[in-house]
C-alpha positions in Angstrom: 171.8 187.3 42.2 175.0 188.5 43.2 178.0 186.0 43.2 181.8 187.3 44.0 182.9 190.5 42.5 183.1 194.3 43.3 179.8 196.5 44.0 179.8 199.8 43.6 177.7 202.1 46.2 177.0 205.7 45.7 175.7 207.6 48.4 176.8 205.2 50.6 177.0 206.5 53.9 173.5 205.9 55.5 169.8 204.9 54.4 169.4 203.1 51.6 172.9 202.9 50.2 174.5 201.9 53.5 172.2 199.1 53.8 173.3 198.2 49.9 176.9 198.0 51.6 176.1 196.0 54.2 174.0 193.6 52.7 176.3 193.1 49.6 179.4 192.8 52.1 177.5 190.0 53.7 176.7 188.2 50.6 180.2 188.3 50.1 181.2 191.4 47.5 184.3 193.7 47.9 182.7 197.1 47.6 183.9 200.6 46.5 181.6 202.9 49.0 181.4 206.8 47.2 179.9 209.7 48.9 180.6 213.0 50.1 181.6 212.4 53.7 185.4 210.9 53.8 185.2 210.0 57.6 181.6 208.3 57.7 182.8 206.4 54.6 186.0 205.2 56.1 184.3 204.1 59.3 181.5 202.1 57.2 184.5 200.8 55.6 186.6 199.7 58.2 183.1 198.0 60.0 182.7 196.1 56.8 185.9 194.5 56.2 186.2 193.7 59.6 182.9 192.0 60.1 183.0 190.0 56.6 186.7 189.9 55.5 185.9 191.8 52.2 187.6 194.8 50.7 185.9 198.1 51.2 187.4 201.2 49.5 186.3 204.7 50.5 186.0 206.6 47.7 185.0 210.6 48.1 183.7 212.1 45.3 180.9 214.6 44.9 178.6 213.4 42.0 176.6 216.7 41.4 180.0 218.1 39.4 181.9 216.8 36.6 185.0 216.4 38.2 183.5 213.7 40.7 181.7 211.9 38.3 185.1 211.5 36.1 187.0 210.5 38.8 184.3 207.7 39.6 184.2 207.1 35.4 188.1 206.5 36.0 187.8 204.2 38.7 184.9 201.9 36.6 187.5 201.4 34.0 189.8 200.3 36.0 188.0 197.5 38.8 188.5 194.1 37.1 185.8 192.5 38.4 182.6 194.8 38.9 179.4 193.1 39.3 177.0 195.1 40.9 176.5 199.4 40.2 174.2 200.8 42.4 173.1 204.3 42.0 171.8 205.3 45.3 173.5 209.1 45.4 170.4 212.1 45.7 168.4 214.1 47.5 165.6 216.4 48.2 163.6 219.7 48.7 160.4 221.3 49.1 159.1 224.7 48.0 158.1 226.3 44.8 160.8 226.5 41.8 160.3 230.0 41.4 162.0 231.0 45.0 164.1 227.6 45.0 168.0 228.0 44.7 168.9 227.8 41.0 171.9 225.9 41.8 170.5 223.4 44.2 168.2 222.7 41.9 171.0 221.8 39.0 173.1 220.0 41.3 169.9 217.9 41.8 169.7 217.3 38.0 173.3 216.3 37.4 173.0 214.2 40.3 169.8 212.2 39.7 170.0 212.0 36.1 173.5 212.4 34.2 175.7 211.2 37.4 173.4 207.8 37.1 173.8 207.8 33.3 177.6 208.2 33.0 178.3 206.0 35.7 176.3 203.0 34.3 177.5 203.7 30.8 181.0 203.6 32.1 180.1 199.6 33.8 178.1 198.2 31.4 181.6 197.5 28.9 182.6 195.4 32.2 179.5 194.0 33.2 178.5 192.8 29.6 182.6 191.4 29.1 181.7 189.5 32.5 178.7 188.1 31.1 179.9 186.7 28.0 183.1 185.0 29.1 182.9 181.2 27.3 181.7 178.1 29.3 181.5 177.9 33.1 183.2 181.4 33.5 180.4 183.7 32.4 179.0 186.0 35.3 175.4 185.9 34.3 174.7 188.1 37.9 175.9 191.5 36.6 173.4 193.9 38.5 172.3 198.0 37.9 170.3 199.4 40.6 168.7 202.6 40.2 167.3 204.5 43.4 164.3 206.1 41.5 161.1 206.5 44.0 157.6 206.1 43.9 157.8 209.6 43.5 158.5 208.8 39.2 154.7 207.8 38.9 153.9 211.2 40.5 154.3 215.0 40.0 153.9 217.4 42.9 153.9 221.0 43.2 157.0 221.6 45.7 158.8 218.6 44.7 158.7 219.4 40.5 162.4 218.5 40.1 162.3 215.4 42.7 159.3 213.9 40.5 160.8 214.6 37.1 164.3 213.3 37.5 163.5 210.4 38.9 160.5 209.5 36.5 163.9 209.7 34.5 165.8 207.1 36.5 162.6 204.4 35.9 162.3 205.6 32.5 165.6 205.0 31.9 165.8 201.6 33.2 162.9 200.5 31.6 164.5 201.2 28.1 168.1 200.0 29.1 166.3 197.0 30.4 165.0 196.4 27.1 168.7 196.7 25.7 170.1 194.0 27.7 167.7 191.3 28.0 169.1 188.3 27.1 172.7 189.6 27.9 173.0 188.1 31.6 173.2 191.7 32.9 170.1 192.9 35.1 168.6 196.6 35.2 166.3 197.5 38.1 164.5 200.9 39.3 164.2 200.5 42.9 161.0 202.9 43.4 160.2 203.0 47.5 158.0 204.9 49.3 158.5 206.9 52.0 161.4 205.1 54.2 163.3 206.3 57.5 166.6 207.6 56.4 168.6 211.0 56.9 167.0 212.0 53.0 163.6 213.2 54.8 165.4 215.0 58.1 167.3 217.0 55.4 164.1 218.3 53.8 163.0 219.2 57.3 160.9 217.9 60.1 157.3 218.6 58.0 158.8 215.8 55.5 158.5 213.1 58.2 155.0 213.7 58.8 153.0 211.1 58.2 151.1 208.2 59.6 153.9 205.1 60.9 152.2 202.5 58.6 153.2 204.7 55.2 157.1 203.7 55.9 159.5 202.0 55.2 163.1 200.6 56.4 166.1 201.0 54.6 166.8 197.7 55.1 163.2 196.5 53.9 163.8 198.5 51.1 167.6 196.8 50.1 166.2 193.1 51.1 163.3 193.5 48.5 165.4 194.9 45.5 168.3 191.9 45.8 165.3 189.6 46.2 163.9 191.0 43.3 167.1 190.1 41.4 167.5 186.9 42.3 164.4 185.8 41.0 165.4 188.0 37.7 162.4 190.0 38.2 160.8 193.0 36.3 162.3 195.9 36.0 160.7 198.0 38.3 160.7 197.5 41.9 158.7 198.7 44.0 159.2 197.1 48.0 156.0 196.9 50.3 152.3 195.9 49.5 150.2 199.5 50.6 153.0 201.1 48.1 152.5 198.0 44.7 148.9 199.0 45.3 149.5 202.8 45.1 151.4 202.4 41.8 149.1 200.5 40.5 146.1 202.8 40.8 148.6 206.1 40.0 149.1 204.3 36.5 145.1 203.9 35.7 144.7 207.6 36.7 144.6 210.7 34.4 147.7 212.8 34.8 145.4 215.3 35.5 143.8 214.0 38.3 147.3 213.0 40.2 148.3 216.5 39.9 145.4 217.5 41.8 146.0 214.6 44.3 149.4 215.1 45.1 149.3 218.7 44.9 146.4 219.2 48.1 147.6 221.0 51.1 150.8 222.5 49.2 151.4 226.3 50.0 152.0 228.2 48.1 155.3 230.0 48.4 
């Protein structure tokens, strides 16, 4: 995959979507970094276009609103050359939906499921032009990462909104998938596991505990999805043996059965 041209990183500022930055910076892209943080986005910034002489905008916007996700719209339309959109912007929580915030829990919906949806309907115009330019100057390497989560084969009392929107990020880029095949223009739902980023410490410490072999690095995680592209693999990605094999029972089990697996040891709040 990715040749020259601008990727865009949401939730760019550690975990996951930093290690997006860095590793597309090193293969060469300008990037436009988005989050909520202005000064941890400048510094990633400035570190990227000093170490690998590309442009690096800083771009604050908070995605969970309207008016962020315009602003972002607006800036799609107007970057001549986007080739890679990586929606890596979420988050999570734990306890019971009846005593949960209301408005966390929306902010969590706009982010993980319409933020992702605008924003790649906004590219794709750009992305599919790219792809179909005559002769030697089609782009065939026009990219859509979605950060969805092993967590889509799953529901879990505690985590009912965390399961269901991103079962909506696979779902959705199984389908759009579909759309473009053919087209140059790849879709993937990046689904990892448990992996060592600020996302669990948020949550708080009792989301960290588990054994050492169940995760994951960030930049495990990133070097598996682009991998995964260049080969113009499926759809679905899922990075690290112990979690392929997980999926891969989870989708021969009754729904039934993986509510009563995943929902052991949960209190009740």
């Amino acid at each position: 995959m990715p040749g020259p041209g601008t990727a865009l990183v949401t939730g760019a500022t550690a975990g996951i979507g930093a290690a997006f930055a860095r590793e597309l910076a090193a293969r060469g892209h300008d990037l436009v970094l988005v989050a909520r943080d202005p000064a941890r986005l400048e510094a990633l910034a400035a570190e990227l276009r000093e170490r690998h002489a590309v442009q690096a905008e800083a771009l604050e916007a908070d995605l969970s609103g309207d008016e962020g996700v315009e602003r972002l719209v607006a800036r799609i339309a107007a970057l001549p050359a986007l080739a890679v959109l990586v929606n890596n912007a979420g988050f999570g929580t734990a306890g019971a939906l009846a005593t949960a915030q209301a408005e966390v829990q929306e902010r969590m919906v706009r982010l993980h499921v319409l933020a992702p949806m605008r924003l790649t309907r906004a590219a794709l115009p750009g992305l599919l032009a790219r792809a179909a330019l005559p002769g030697p100057l089609a782009r065939r390497d026009g990219a859509v990462v979605n950060v969805s989560s092993v967590a889509s084969f799953l529901y879990a009392a505690g985590s009912v909104n965390y399961c269901a929107t991103k079962a909506y990020l696979t779902t959705f880029s199984e389908g759009l998938g579909a759309e473009l095949a053919g087209t140059g223009v790849q879709v993937q739902a990046l689904c990892p596991g448990f992996t060592r980023t600020e996302f669990h410490q948020r949550i708080g410490p009792a989301a960290g505990d588990h054994p050492d072999w169940m995760w994951l690095t960030a930049d495990a995680v990133v070097r598996a999805s682009l991998a995964q592209l260049d080969r113009r693999g499926p759809v679905i990605c899922v990075p690290g043996l112990h979690y392929k094999l997980l999926v891969a029972v989870v989708r021969l089990l009754p729904r039934r059965l993986i509510g009563m697996l995943s929902g052991r040891g949960y209190r009740r709040m």
